[in-house]
gemmi code that builds the backbone of each chain (N, CA, C; Angstrom):
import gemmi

chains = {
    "A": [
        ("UNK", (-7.609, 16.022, -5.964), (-7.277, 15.036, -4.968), (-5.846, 15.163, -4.506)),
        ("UNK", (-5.767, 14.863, -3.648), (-4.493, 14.419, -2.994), (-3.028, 13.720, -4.010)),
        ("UNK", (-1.926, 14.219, -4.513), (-1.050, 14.100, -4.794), (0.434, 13.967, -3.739)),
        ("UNK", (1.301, 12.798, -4.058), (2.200, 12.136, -3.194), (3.089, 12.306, -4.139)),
        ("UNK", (4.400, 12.618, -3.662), (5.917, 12.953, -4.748), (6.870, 12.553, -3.642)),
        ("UNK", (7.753, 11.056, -4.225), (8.553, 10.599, -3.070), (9.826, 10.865, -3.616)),
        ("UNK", (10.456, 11.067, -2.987), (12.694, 10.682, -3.826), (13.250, 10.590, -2.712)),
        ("UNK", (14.199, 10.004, -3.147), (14.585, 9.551, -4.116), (14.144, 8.357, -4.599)),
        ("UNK", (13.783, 7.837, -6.079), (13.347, 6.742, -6.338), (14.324, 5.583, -6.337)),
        ("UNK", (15.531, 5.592, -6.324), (16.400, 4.401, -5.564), (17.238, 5.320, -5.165)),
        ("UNK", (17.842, 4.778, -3.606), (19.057, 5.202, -3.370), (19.993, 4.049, -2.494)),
        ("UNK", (21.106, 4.177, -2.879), (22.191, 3.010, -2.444), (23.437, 3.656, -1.552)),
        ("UNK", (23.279, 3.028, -0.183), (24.079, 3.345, 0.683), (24.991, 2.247, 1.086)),
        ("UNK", (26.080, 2.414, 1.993), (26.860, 1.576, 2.542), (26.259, 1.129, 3.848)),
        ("UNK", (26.488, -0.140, 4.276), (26.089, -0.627, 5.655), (26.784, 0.334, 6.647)),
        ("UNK", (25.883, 0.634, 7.555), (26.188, 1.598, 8.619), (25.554, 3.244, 8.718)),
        ("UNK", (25.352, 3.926, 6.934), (25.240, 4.985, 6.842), (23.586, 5.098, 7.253)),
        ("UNK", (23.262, 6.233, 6.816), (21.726, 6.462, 7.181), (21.575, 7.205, 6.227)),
        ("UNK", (19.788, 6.702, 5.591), (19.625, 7.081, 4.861), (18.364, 7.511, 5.163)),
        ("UNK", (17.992, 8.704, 3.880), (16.919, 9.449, 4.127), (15.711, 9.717, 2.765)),
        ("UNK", (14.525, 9.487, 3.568), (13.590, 9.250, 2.094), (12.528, 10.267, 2.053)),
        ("UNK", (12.330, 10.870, 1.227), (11.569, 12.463, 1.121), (10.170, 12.606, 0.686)),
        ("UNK", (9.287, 12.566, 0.968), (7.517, 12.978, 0.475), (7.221, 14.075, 0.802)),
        ("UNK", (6.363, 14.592, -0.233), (6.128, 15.611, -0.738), (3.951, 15.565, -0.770)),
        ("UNK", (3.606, 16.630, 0.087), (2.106, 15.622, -0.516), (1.328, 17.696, -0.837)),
        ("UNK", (0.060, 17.664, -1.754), (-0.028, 18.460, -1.867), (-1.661, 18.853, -1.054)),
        ("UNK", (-2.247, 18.144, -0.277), (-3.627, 18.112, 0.244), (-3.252, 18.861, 1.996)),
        ("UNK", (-3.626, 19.995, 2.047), (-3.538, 20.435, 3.482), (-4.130, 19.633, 4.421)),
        ("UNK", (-5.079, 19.372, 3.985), (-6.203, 18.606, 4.900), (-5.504, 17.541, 5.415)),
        ("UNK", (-4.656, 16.682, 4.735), (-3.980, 15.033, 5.203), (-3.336, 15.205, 6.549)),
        ("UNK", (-3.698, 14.385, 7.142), (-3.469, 13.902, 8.753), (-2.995, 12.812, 9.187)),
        ("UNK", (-2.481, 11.960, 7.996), (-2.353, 10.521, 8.664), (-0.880, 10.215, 7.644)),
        ("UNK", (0.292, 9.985, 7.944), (1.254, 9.736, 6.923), (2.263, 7.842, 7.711)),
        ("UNK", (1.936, 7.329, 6.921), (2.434, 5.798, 7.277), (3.550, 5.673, 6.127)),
        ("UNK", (4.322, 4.530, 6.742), (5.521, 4.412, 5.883), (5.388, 2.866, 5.723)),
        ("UNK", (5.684, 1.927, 4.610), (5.450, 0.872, 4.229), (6.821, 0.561, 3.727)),
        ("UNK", (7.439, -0.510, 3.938), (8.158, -1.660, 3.791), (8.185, -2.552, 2.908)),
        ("UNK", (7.927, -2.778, 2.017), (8.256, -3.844, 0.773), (9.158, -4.790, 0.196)),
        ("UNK", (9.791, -5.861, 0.740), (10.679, -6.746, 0.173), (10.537, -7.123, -0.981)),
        ("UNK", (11.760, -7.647, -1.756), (11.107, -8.375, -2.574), (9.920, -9.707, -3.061)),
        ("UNK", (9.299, -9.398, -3.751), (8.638, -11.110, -3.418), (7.586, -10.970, -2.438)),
        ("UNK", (6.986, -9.379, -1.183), (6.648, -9.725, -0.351), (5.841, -8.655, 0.127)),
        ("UNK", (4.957, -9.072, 0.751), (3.654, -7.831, 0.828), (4.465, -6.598, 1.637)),
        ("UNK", (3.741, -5.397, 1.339), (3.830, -4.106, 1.953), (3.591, -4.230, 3.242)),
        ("UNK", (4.603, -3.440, 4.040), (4.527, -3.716, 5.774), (4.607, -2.410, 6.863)),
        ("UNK", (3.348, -1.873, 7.011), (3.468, -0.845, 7.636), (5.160, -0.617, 8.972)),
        ("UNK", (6.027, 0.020, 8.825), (7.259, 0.268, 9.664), (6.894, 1.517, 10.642)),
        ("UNK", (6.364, 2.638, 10.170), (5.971, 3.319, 11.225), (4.736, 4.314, 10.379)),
        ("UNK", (4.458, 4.939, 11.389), (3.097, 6.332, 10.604), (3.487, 7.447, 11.648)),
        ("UNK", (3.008, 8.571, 11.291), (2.591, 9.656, 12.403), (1.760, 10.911, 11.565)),
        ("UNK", (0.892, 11.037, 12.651), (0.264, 11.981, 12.632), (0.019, 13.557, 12.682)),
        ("UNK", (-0.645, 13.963, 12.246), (-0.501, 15.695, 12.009), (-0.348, 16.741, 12.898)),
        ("UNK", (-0.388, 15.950, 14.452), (-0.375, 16.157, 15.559), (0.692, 16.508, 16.351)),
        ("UNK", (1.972, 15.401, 15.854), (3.343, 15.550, 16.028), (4.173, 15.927, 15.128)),
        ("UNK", (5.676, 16.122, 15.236), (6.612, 16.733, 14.007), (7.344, 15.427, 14.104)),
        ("UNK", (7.355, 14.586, 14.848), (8.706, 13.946, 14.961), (8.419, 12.096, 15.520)),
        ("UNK", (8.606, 11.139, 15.314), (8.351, 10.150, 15.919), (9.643, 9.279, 15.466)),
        ("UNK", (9.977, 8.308, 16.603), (11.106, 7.246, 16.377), (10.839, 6.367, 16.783)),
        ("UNK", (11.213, 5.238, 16.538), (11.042, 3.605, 16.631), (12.531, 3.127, 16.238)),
        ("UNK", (13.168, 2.626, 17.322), (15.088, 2.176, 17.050), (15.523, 3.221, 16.094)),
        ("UNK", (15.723, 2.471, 15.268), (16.551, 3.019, 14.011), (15.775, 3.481, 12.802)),
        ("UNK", (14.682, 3.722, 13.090), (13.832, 4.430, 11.777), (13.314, 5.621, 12.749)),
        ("UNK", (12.478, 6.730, 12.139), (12.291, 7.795, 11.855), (11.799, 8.874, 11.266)),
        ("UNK", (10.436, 9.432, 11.725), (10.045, 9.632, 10.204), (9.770, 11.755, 11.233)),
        ("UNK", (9.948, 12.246, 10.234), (9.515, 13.791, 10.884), (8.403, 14.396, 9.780)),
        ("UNK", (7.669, 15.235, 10.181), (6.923, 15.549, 9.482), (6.627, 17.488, 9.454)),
        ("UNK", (6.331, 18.021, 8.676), (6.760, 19.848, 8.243), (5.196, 20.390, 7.951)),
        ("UNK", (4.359, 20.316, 8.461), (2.701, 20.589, 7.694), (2.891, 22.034, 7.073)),
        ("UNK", (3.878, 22.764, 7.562), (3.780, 23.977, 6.976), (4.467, 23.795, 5.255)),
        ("UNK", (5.655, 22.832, 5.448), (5.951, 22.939, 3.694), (5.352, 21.679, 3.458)),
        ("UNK", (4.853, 20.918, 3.908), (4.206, 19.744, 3.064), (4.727, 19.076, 2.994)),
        ("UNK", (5.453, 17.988, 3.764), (6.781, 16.993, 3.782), (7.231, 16.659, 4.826)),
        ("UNK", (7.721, 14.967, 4.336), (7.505, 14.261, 5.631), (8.577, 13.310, 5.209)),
        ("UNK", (9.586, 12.756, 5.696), (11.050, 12.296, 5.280), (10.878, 11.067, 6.566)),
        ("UNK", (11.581, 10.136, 6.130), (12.256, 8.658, 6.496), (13.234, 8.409, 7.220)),
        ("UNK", (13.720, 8.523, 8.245), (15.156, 8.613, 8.382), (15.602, 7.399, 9.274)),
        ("UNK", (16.359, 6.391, 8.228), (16.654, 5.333, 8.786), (18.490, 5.328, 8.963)),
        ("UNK", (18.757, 4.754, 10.104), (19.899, 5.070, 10.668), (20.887, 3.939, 10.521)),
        ("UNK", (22.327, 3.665, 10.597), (22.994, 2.225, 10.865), (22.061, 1.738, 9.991)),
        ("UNK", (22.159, 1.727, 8.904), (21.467, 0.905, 7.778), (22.253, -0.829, 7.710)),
        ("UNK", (21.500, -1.634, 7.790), (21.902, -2.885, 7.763), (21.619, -3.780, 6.758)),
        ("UNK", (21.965, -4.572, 5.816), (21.539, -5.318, 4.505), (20.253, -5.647, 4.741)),
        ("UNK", (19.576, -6.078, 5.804), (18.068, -6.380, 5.455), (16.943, -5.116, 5.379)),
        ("UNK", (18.152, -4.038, 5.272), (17.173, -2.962, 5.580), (16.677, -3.266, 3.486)),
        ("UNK", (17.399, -3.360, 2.897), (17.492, -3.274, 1.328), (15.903, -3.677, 1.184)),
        ("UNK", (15.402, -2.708, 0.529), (13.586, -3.235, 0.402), (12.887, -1.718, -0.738)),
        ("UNK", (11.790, -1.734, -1.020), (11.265, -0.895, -1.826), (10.477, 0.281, -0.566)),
        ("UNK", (10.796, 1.041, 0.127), (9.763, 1.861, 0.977), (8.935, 2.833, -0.181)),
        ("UNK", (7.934, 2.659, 0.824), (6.448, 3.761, -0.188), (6.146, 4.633, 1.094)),
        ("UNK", (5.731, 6.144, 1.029), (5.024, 6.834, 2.078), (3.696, 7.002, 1.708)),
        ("UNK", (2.663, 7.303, 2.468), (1.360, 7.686, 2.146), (1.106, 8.568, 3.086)),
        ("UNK", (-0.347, 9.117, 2.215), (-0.793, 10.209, 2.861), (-2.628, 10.092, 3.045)),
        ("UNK", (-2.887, 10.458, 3.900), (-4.463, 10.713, 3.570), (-5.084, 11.656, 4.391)),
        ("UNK", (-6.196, 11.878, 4.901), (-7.255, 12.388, 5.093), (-8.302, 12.248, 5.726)),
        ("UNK", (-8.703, 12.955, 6.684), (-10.409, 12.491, 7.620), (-10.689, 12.369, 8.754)),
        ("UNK", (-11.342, 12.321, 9.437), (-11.517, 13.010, 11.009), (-10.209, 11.547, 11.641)),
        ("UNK", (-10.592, 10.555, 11.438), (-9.847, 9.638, 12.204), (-8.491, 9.028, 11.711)),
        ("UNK", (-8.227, 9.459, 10.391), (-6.957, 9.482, 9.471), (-7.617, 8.148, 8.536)),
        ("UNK", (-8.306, 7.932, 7.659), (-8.787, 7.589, 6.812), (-8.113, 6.534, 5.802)),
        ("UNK", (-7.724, 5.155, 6.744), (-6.611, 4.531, 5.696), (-7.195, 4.192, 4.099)),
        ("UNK", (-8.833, 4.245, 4.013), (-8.898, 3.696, 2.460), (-8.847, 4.707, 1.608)),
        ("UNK", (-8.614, 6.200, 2.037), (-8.189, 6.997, 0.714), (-6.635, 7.570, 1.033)),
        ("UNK", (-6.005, 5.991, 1.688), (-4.580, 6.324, 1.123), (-4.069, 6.667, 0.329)),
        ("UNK", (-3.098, 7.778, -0.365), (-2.551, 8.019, -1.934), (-1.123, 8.324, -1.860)),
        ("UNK", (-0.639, 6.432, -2.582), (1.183, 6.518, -2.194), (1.955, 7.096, -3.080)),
        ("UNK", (3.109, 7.812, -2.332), (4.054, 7.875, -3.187), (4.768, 6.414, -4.468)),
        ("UNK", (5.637, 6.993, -4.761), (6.322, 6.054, -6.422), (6.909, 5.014, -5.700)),
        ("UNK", (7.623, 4.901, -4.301), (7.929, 4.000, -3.901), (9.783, 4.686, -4.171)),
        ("UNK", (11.024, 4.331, -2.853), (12.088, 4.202, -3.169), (12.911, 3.057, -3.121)),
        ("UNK", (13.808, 2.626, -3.981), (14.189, 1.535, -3.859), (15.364, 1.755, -2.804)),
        ("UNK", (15.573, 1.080, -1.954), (16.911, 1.443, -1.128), (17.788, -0.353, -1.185)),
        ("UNK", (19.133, 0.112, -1.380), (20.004, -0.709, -1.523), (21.246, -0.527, -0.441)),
        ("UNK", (21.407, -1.773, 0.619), (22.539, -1.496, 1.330), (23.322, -2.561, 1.193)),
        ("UNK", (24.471, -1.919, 0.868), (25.974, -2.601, 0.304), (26.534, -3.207, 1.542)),
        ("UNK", (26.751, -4.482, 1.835), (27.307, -4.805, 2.894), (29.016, -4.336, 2.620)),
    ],
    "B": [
        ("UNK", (3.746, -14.589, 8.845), (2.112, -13.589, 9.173), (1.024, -14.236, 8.391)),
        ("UNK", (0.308, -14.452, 8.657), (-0.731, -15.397, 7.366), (-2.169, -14.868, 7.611)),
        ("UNK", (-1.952, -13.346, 8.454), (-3.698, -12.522, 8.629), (-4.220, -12.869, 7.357)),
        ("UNK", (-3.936, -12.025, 6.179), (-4.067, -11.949, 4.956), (-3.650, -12.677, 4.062)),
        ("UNK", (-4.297, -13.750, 3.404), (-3.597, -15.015, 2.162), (-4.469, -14.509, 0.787)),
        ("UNK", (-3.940, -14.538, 0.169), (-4.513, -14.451, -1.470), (-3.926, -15.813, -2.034)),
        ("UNK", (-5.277, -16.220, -3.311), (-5.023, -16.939, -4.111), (-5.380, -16.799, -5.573)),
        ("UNK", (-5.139, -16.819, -6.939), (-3.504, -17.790, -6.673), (-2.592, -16.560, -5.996)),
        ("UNK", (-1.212, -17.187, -6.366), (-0.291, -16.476, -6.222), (0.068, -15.838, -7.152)),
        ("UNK", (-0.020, -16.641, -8.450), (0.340, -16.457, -9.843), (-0.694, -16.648, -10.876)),
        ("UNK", (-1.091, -16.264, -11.935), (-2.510, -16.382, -13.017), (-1.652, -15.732, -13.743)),
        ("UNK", (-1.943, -16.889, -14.957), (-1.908, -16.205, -16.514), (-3.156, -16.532, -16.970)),
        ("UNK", (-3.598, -15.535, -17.596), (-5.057, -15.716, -18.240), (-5.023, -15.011, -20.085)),
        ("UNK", (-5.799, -15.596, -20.819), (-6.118, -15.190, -21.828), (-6.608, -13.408, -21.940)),
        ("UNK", (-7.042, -12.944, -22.932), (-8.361, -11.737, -23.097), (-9.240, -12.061, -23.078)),
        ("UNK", (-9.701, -13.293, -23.308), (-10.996, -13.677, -23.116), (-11.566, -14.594, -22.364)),
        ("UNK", (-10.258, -14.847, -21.467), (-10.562, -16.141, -20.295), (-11.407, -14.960, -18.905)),
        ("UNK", (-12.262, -15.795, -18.070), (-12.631, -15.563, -17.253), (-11.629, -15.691, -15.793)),
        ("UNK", (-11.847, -14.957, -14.857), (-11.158, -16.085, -13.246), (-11.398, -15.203, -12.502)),
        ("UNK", (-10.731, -15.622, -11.127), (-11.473, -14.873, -9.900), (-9.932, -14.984, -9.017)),
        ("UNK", (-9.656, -14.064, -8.307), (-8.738, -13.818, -7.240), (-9.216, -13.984, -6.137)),
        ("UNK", (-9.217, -14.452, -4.949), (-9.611, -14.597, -3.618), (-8.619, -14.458, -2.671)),
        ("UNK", (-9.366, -13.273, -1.712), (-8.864, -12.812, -0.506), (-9.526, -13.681, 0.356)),
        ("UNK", (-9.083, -13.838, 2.099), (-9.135, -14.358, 3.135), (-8.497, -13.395, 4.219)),
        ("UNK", (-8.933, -13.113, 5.126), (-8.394, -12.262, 6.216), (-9.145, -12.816, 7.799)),
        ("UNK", (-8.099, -13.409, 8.252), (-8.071, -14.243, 9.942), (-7.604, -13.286, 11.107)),
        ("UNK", (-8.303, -11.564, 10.467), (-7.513, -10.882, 11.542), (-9.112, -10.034, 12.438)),
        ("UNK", (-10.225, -10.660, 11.774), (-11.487, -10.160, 12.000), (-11.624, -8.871, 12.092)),
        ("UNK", (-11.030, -8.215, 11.027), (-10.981, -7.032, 10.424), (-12.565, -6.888, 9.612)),
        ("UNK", (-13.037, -5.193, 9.824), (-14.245, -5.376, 9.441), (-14.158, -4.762, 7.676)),
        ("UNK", (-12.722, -3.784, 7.207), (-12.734, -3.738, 5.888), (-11.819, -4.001, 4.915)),
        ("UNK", (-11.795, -4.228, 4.171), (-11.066, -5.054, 3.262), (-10.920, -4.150, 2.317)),
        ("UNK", (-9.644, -4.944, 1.119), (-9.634, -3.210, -0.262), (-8.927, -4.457, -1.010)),
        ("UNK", (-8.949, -3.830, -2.174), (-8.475, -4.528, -3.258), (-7.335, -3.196, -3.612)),
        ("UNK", (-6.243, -3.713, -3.865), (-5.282, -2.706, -4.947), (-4.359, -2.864, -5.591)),
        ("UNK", (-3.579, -2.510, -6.597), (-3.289, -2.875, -8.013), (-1.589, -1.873, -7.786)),
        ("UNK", (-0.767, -3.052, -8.122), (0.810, -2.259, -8.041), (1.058, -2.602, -9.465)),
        ("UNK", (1.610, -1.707, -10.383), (2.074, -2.099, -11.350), (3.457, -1.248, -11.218)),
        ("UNK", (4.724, -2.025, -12.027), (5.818, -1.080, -12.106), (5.778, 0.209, -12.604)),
        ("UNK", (7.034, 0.746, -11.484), (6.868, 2.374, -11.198), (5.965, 3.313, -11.454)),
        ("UNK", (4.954, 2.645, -10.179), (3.586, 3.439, -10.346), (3.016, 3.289, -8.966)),
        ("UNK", (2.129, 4.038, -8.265), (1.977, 4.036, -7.020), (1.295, 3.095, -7.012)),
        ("UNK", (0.993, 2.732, -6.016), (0.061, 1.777, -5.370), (-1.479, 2.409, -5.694)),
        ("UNK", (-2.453, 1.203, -6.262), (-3.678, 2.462, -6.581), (-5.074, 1.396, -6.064)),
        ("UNK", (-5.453, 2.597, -5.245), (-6.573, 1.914, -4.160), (-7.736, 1.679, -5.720)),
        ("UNK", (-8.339, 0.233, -5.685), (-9.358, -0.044, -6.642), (-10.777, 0.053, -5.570)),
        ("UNK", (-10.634, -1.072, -4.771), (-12.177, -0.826, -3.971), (-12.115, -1.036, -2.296)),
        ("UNK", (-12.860, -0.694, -1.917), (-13.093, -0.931, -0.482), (-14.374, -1.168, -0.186)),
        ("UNK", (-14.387, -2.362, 0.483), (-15.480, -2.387, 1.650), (-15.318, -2.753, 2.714)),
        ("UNK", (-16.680, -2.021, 3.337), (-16.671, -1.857, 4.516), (-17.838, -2.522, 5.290)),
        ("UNK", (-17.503, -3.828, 6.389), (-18.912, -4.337, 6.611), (-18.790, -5.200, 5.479)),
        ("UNK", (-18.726, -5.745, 4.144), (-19.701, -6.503, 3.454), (-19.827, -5.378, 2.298)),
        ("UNK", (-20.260, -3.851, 2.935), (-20.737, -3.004, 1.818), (-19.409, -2.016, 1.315)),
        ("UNK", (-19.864, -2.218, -0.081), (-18.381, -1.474, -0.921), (-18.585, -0.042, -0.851)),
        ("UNK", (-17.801, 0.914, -0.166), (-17.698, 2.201, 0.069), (-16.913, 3.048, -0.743)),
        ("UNK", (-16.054, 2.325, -1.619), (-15.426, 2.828, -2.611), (-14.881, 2.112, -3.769)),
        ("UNK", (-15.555, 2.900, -5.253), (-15.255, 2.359, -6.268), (-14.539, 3.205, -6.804)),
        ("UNK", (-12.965, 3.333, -7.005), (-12.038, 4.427, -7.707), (-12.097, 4.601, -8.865)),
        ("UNK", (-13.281, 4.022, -9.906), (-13.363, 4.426, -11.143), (-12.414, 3.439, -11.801)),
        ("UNK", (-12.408, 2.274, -10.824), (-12.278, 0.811, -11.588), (-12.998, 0.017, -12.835)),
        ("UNK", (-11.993, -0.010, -14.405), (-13.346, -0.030, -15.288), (-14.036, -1.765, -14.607)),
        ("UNK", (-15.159, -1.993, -15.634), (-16.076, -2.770, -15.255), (-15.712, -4.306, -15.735)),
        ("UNK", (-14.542, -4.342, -16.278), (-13.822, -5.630, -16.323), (-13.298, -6.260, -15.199)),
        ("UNK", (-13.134, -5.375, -13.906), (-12.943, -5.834, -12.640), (-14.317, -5.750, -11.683)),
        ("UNK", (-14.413, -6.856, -11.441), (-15.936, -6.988, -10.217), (-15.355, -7.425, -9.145)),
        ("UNK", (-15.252, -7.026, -8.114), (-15.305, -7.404, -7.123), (-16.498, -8.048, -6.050)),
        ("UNK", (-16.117, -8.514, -5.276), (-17.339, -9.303, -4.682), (-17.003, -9.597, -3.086)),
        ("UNK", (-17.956, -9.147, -2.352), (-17.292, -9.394, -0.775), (-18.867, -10.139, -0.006)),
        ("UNK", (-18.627, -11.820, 0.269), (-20.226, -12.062, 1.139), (-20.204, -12.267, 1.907)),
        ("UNK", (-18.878, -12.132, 2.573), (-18.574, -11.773, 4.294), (-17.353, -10.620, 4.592)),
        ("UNK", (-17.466, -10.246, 5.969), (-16.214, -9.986, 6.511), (-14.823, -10.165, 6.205)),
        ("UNK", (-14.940, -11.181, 6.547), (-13.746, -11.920, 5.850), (-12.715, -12.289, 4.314)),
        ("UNK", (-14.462, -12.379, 4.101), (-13.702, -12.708, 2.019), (-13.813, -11.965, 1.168)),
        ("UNK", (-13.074, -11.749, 0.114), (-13.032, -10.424, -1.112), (-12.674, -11.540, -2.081)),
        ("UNK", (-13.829, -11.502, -3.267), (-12.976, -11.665, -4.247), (-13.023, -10.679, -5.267)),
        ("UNK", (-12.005, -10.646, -6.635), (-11.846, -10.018, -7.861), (-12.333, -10.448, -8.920)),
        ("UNK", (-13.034, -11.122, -9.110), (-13.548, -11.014, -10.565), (-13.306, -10.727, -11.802)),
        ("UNK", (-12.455, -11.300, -12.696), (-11.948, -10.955, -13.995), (-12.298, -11.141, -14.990)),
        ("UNK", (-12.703, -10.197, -16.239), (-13.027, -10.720, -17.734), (-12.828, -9.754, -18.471)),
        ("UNK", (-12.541, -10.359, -19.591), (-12.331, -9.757, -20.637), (-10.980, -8.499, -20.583)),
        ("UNK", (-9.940, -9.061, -19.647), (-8.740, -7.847, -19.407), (-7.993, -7.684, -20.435)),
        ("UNK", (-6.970, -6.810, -20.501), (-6.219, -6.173, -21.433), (-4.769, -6.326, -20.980)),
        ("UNK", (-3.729, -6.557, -21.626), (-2.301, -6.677, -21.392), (-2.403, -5.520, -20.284)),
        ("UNK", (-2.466, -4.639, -20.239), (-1.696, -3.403, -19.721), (-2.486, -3.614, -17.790)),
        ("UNK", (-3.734, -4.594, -17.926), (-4.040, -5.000, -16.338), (-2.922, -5.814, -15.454)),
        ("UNK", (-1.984, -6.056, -16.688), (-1.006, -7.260, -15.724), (-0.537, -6.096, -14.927)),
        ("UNK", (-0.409, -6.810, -13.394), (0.273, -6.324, -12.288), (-0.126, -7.265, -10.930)),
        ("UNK", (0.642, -6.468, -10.123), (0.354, -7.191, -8.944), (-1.291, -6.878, -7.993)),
        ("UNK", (-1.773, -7.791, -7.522), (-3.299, -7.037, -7.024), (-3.226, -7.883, -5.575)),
        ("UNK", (-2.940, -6.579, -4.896), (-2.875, -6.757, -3.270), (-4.251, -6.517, -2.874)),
        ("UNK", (-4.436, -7.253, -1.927), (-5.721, -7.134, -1.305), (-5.222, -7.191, 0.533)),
        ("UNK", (-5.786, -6.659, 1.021), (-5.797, -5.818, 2.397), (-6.593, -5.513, 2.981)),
        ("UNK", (-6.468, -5.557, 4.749), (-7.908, -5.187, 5.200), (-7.114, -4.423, 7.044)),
        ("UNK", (-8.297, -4.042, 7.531), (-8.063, -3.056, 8.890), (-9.025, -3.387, 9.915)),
        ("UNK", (-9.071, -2.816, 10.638), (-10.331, -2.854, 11.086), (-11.463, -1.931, 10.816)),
        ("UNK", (-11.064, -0.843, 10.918), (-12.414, -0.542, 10.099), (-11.406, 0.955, 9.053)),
        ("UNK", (-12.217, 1.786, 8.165), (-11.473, 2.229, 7.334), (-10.822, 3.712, 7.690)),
        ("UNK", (-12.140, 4.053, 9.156), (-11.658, 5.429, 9.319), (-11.328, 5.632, 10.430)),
        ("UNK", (-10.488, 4.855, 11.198), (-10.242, 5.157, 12.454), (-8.559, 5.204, 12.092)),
        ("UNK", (-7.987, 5.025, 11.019), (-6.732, 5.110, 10.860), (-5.472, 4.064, 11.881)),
        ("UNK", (-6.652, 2.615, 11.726), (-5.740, 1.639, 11.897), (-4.776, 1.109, 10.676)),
        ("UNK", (-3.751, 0.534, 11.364), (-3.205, -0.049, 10.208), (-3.571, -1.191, 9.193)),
        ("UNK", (-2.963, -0.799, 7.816), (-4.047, -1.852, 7.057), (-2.503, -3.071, 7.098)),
        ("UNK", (-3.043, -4.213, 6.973), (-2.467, -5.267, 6.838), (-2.806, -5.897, 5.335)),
        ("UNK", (-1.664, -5.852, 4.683), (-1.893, -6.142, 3.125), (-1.367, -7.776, 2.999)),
        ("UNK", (-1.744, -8.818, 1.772), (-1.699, -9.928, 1.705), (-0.418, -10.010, 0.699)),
        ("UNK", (0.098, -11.388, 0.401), (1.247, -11.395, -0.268), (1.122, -11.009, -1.981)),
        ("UNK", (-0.214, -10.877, -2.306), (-0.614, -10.740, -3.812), (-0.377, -11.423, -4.622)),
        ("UNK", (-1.327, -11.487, -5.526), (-1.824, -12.273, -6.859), (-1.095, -11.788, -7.993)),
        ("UNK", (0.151, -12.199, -8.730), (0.724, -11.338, -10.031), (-0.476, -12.437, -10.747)),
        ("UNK", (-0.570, -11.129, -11.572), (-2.141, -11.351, -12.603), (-0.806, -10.816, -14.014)),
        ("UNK", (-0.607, -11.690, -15.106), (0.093, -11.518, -16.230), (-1.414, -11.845, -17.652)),
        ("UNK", (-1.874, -10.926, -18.516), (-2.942, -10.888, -19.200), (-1.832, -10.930, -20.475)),
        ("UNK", (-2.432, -12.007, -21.661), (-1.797, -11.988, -22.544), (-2.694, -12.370, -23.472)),
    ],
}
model = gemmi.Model(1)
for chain_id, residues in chains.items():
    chain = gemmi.Chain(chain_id)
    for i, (resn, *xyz) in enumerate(residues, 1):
        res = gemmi.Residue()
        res.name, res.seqid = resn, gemmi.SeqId(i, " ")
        for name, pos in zip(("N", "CA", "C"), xyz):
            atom = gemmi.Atom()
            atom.name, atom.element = name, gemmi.Element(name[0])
            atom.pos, atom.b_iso = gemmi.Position(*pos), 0.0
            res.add_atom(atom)
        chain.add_residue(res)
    model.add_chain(chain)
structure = gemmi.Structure()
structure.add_model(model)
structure.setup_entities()
């Protein structure tokens, strides 16, 4: 099955910097990669996804690119701001239409921004 | 956001107490999933259904039942658990499972087994 390898598992930046979060998945087949949001205290919140289709997608200040040839697909959130501080998870899956119930997440990174 | 509500919020239960978790989803989403966060550990899909009908059982042992008699509602089913079940159990739903909409997950049930 499908294996997900995220890092860094916490990382702590200063307000302003940008930070960057790394998955690793080992299933060629996966077509569908979403990025989830986690506060404390507070359900998982899809922030962006993209597909196997594109390398690259942006939304403001997040970011996610994706490599099908090495298998990896990175986060890249910019001007990091204290509410950015939350647990992000990436996923990966599989299937003609991108298959959200055999999602399989990464460990989750903790990100911390220092005002 | 209140698509997705779970109840309780919080359960402490015995090893040998019975109880039930209940999902609700107001987003007329047609599938629903149950899944289980425990610290530093991925997120791990337990069941899905789809319609009413459960399309996936991840080799959830049989101390967890789930139960879905609409669209709308999921519950979990608990007995006879083991310390090491405590975690958080998100429950979530989409519209349907393979069109690769987004799933909308609920605030979750911390389930503590002692």
């Amino acid at each position: 099955g499908e294996n997900v390898e995220q890092h860094p598992s916490t990382l702590s930046v200063q307000e302003g910097d940008s930070a960057v979060i790394k998955c690793t998945y080992s299933d060629s087949a996966s077509n569908y990669f979403p990025w989830y949001k986690q506060e404390l205290g507070k359900r998982p919140q899809l922030i962006i996804d993209i597909r196997s289709n594109v390398g690259e997608k942006k939304d403001q200040r997040i970011a996610v690119t994706l490599n099908k040839t090495a298998k990896h697909f990175s986060l890249h959130i910019t001007e990091t701001q204290p509410e950015d501080s939350a647990v992000y998870f990436c996923a990966a899956s599989r299937g003609s239409g991108g298959s959200n119930y055999k999602l399989t997440f990464g460990k989750g990174t903790l990100l911390t921004v220092n005002p | 956001e209140t698509g997705v509500t779970q109840t309780p919020r919080h359960l402490v239960m015995g090893m040998t107490n019975k109880k039930s978790l209940k999902c609700e989803q107001h987003l007329g989403h047609n599938a629903m999933y149950w899944y289980k966060q425990s610290a530093k550990k991925p997120l791990e899909l337990m069941f899905v259904y789809n319609f009413k009908e459960q399309t996936e059982n991840n080799s959830v042992p049989s101390r967890f039942s789930p139960e879905c008699p609409n669209s709308s509602h999921l519950f979990l089913h608990l007995h006879t658990l083991q310390p090491e079940d405590s975690a958080l159990y998100l429950c979530a739903s989409s519209q349907d499972p393979d069109s690769g909409n987004t799933i909308y997950f609920g605030e979750g049930s911390w389930l503590t087994v002692v």
